[in-house]
C-alpha positions as CSV (number, residue, x, y, z in Angstrom):
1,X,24.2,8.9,-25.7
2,X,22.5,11.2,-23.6
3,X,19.8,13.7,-25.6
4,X,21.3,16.3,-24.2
5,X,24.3,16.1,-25.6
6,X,22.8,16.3,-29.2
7,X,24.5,19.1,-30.9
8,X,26.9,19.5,-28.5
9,X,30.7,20.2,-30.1
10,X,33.4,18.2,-28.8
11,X,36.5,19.8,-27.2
12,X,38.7,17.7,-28.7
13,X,37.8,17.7,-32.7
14,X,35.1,20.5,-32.2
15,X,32.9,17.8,-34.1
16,X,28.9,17.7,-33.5
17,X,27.8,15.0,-31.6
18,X,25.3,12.6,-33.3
19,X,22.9,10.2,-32.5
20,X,24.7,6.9,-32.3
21,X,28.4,8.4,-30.9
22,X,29.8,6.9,-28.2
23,X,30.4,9.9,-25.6
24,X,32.7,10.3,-22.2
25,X,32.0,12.8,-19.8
26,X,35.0,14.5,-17.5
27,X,35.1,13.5,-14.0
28,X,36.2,17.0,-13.1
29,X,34.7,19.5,-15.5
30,X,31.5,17.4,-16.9
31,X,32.5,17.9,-20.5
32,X,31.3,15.8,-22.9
33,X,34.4,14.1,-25.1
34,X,34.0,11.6,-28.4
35,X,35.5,8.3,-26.5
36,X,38.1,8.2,-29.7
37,X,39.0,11.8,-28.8
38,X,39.3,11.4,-25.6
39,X,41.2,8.0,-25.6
40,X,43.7,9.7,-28.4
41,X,44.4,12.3,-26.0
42,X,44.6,10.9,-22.8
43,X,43.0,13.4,-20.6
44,X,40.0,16.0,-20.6
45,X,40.4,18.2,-23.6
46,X,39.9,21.3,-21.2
47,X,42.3,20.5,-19.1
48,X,44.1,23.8,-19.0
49,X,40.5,25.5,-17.6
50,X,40.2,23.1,-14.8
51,X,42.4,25.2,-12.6
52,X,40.4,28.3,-13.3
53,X,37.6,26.0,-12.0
54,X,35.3,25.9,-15.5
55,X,32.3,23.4,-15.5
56,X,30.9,22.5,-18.7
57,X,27.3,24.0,-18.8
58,X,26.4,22.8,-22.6
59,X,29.0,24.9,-24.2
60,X,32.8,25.0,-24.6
61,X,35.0,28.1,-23.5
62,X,34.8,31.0,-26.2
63,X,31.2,29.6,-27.6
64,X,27.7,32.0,-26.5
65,X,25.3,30.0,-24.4
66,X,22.2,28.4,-26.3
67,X,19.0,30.3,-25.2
68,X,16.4,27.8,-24.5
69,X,14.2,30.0,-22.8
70,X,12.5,32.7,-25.1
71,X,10.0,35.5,-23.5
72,X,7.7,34.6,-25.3
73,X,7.5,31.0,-24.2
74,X,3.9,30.0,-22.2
75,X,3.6,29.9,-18.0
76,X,4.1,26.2,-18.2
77,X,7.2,26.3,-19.9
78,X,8.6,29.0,-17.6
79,X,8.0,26.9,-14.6
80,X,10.0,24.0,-16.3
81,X,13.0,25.9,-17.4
82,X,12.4,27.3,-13.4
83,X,12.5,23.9,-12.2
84,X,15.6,22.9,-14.4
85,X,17.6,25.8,-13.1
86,X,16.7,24.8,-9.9
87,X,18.4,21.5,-10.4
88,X,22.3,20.6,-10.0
89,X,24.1,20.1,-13.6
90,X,25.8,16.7,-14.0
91,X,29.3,18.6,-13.2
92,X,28.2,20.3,-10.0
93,X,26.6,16.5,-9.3
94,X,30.2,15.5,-9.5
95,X,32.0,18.5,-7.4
96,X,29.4,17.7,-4.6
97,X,31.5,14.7,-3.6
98,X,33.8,17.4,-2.6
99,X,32.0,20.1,-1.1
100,X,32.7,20.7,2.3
101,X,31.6,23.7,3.5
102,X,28.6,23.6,5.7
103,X,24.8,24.4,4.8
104,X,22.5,26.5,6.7
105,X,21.8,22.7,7.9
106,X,24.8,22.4,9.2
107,X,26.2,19.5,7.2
108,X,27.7,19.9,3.8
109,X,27.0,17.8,1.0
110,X,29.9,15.8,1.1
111,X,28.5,14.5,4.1
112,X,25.3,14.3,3.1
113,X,26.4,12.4,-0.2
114,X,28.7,10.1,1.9
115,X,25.7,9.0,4.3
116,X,23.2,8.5,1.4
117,X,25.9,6.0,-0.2
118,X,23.5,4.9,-2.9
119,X,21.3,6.1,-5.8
120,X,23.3,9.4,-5.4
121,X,22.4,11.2,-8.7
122,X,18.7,11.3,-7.5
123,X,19.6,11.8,-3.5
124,X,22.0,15.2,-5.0
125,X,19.3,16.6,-6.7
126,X,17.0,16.1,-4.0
127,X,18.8,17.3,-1.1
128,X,19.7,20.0,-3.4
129,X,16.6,21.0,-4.2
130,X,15.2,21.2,-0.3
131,X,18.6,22.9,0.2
132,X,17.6,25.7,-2.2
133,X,20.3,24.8,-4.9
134,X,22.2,27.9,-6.1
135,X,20.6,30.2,-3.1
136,X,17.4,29.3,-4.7
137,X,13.5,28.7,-3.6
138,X,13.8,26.0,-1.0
139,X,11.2,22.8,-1.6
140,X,9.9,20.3,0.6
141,X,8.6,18.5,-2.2
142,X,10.7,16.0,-4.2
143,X,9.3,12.8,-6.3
144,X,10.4,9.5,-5.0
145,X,8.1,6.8,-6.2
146,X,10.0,4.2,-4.0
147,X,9.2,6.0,-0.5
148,X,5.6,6.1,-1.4
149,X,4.9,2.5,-3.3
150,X,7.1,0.6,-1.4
151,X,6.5,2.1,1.8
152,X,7.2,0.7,4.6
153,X,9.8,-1.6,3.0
154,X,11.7,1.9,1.7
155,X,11.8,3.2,4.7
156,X,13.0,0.3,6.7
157,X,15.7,0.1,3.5
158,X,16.9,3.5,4.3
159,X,17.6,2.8,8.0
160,X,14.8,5.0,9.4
161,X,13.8,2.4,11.5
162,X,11.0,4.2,13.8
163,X,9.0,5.8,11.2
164,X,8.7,2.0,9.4
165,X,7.1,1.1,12.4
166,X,5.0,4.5,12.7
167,X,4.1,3.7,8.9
168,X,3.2,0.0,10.0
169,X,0.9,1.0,12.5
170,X,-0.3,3.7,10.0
171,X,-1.1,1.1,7.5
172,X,-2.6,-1.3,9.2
173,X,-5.1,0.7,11.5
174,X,-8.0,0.5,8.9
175,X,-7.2,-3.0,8.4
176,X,-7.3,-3.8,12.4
177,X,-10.3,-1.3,13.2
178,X,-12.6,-3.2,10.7
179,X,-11.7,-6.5,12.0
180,X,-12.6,-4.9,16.0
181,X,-15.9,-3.8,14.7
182,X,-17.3,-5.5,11.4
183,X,-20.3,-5.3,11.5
184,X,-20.8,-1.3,12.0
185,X,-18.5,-1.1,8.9
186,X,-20.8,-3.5,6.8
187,X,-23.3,-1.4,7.5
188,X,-21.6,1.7,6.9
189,X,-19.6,1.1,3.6
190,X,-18.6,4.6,3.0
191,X,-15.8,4.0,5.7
192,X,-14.3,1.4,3.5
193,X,-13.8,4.1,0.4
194,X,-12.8,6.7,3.0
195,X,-9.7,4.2,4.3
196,X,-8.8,3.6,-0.2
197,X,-8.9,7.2,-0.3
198,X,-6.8,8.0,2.6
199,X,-4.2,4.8,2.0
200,X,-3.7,6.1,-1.5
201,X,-3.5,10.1,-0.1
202,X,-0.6,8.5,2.1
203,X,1.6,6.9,-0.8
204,X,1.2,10.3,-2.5
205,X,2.0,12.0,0.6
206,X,5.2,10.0,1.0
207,X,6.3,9.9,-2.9
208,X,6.3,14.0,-2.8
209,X,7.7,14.2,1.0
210,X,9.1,10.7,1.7
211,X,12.9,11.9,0.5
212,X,12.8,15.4,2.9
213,X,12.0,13.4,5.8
214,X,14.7,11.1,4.6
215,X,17.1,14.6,4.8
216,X,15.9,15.2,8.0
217,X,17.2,11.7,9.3
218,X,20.3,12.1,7.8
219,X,21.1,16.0,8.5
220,X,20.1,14.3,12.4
221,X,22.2,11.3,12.2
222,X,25.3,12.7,10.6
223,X,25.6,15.5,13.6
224,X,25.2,12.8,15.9
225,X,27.8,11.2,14.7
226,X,29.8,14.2,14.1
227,X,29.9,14.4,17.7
228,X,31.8,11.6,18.2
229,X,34.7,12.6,15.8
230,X,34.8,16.6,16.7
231,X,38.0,16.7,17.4
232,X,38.7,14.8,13.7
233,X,35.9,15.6,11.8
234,X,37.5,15.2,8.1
235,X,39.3,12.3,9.0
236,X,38.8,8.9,6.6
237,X,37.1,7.6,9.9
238,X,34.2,9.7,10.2
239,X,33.5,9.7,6.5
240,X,33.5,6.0,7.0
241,X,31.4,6.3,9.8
242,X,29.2,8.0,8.0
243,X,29.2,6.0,5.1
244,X,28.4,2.8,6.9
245,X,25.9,4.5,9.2
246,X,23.9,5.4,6.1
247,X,24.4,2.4,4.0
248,X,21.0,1.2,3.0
249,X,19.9,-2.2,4.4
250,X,18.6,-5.1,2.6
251,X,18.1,-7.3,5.6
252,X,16.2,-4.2,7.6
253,X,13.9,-4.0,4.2
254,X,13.2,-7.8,4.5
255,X,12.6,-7.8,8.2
256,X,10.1,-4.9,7.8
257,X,8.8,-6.7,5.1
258,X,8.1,-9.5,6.7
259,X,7.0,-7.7,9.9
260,X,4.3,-6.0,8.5
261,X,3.1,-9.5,6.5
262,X,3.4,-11.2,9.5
263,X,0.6,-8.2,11.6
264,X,-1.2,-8.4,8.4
265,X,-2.2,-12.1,8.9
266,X,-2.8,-11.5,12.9
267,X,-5.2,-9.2,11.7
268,X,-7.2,-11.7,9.3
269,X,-7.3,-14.1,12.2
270,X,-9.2,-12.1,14.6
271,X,-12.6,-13.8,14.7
272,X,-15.1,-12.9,12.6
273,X,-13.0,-11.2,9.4
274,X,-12.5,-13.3,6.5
């Protein structure tokens, strides 16, 4: 069970939950149900506020909202609670399937849920956050170890073919300028610590930025493909367009893969490097 459901009443039986209970979680309102409650009743135990539009935001209709920010709580804390607020509950994770009305982007995240197609609960919260979730502080910034440590085989993976390549030739340029000129950088080792510091400046560069360039592909692909359904543009077709236009590859992350290996070793055969 999720920690943060710890304490949390059921709508059903109005029990705690415990460490230990097994817990189901409303499609449409993200309340958190006992799976014996829920199963004995059938259906969401807050079913008669769905119409009304009610999310579940870690407290049932009638109860007073926990306070788990106090005044008097340090900077760092603040900037947490900031950060969380900033983020899309599990609910609105779930209405965001749903939500069609356009961003200042142009796209809504229907669309923009529908073209990611996988890891969704981390590609919501992302595109959420650079969004400005709630009318909030829009970010560039959001962690994505993947698109930094497994760049460019990420990048490929997500479709976003030409800056694989740019990151491929990114990568490699140390590799290939050493190899042109060896013997000025044996004699001048600083450059090798300079090209370790600025490889491992780019993986953090890409695990904080990697996933808004990502929303820049998409916003940029999905109008493109908009374009070619205007005149049905919430048809089942476009979605599906979308859907498959976004669709990760694990051939593309393969090729790249194997791409890059293969410019690696070209490298290491140039006379003179070992």
């Amino acid at each position: 069970m999720r920690t943060e459901f710890y304490g949390k009443h059921c709508p059903v039986c109005r029990g705690e939950f415990k460490e230990g209970d097994s817990v189901v979680v409303c499609p449409v309102c993200g309340t958190p149900h006992h799976r014996e409650c829920y199963a004995k009743e059938n259906k969401c135990g807050l079913e008669k506020y769905h119409a009304s539009g009610f999310v579940w935001k870690g407290y049932l209709p009638g109860e007073e909202p926990e306070i788990t920010v106090e005044k008097e709580e340090s900077f760092g804390e603040e900037n947490t609670a900031q950060q969380d607020a900033d983020m899309p509950s599990y609910a609105d994770f779930l209405k965001s399937y749903e939500d069609r009305s356009p961003g200042a982007d142009g796209v809504s995240m229907k669309e923009l849920t529908v073209f990611a197609s996988r890891s969704l609960f981390h590609y919501v919260r992302a595109f959420s956050s650079i969004r400005g979730f709630g009318g909030g502080k829009k970010r560039k910034t959001y962690f994505n170890i993947c698109s930094g440590l497994l760049a460019p085989m990420h990048q490929f993976y997500r479709k976003m073919d030409l800056f694989g390549i740019i990151m491929i030739v990114v990568m490699l340029l140390p590799s290939l300028l050493i190899a042109l000129n060896e013997n000025f950088f044996l004699n001048n080792a600083s450059f090798y610590y300079l090209f370790n510091f600025l490889n491992l400046a780019e993986q953090i560069l890409l695990c904080l930025f990697g996933d808004y360039l990502y929303y820049r592909h998409a916003v940029k692909k999905i109008k493109s493909i908009r374009e070619k359904y205007k005149d049905n543009a919430n048809s089942d077709e476009y979605y599906a367009a979308l859907e498959y236009a976004g669709r990760p590859s694990i051939a593309r992350a393969i090729i790249g893969t194997l791409v890059f290996v293969l410019c690696s070793s070209l490298i290491l055969m140039i006379p003179g490097v070992q």
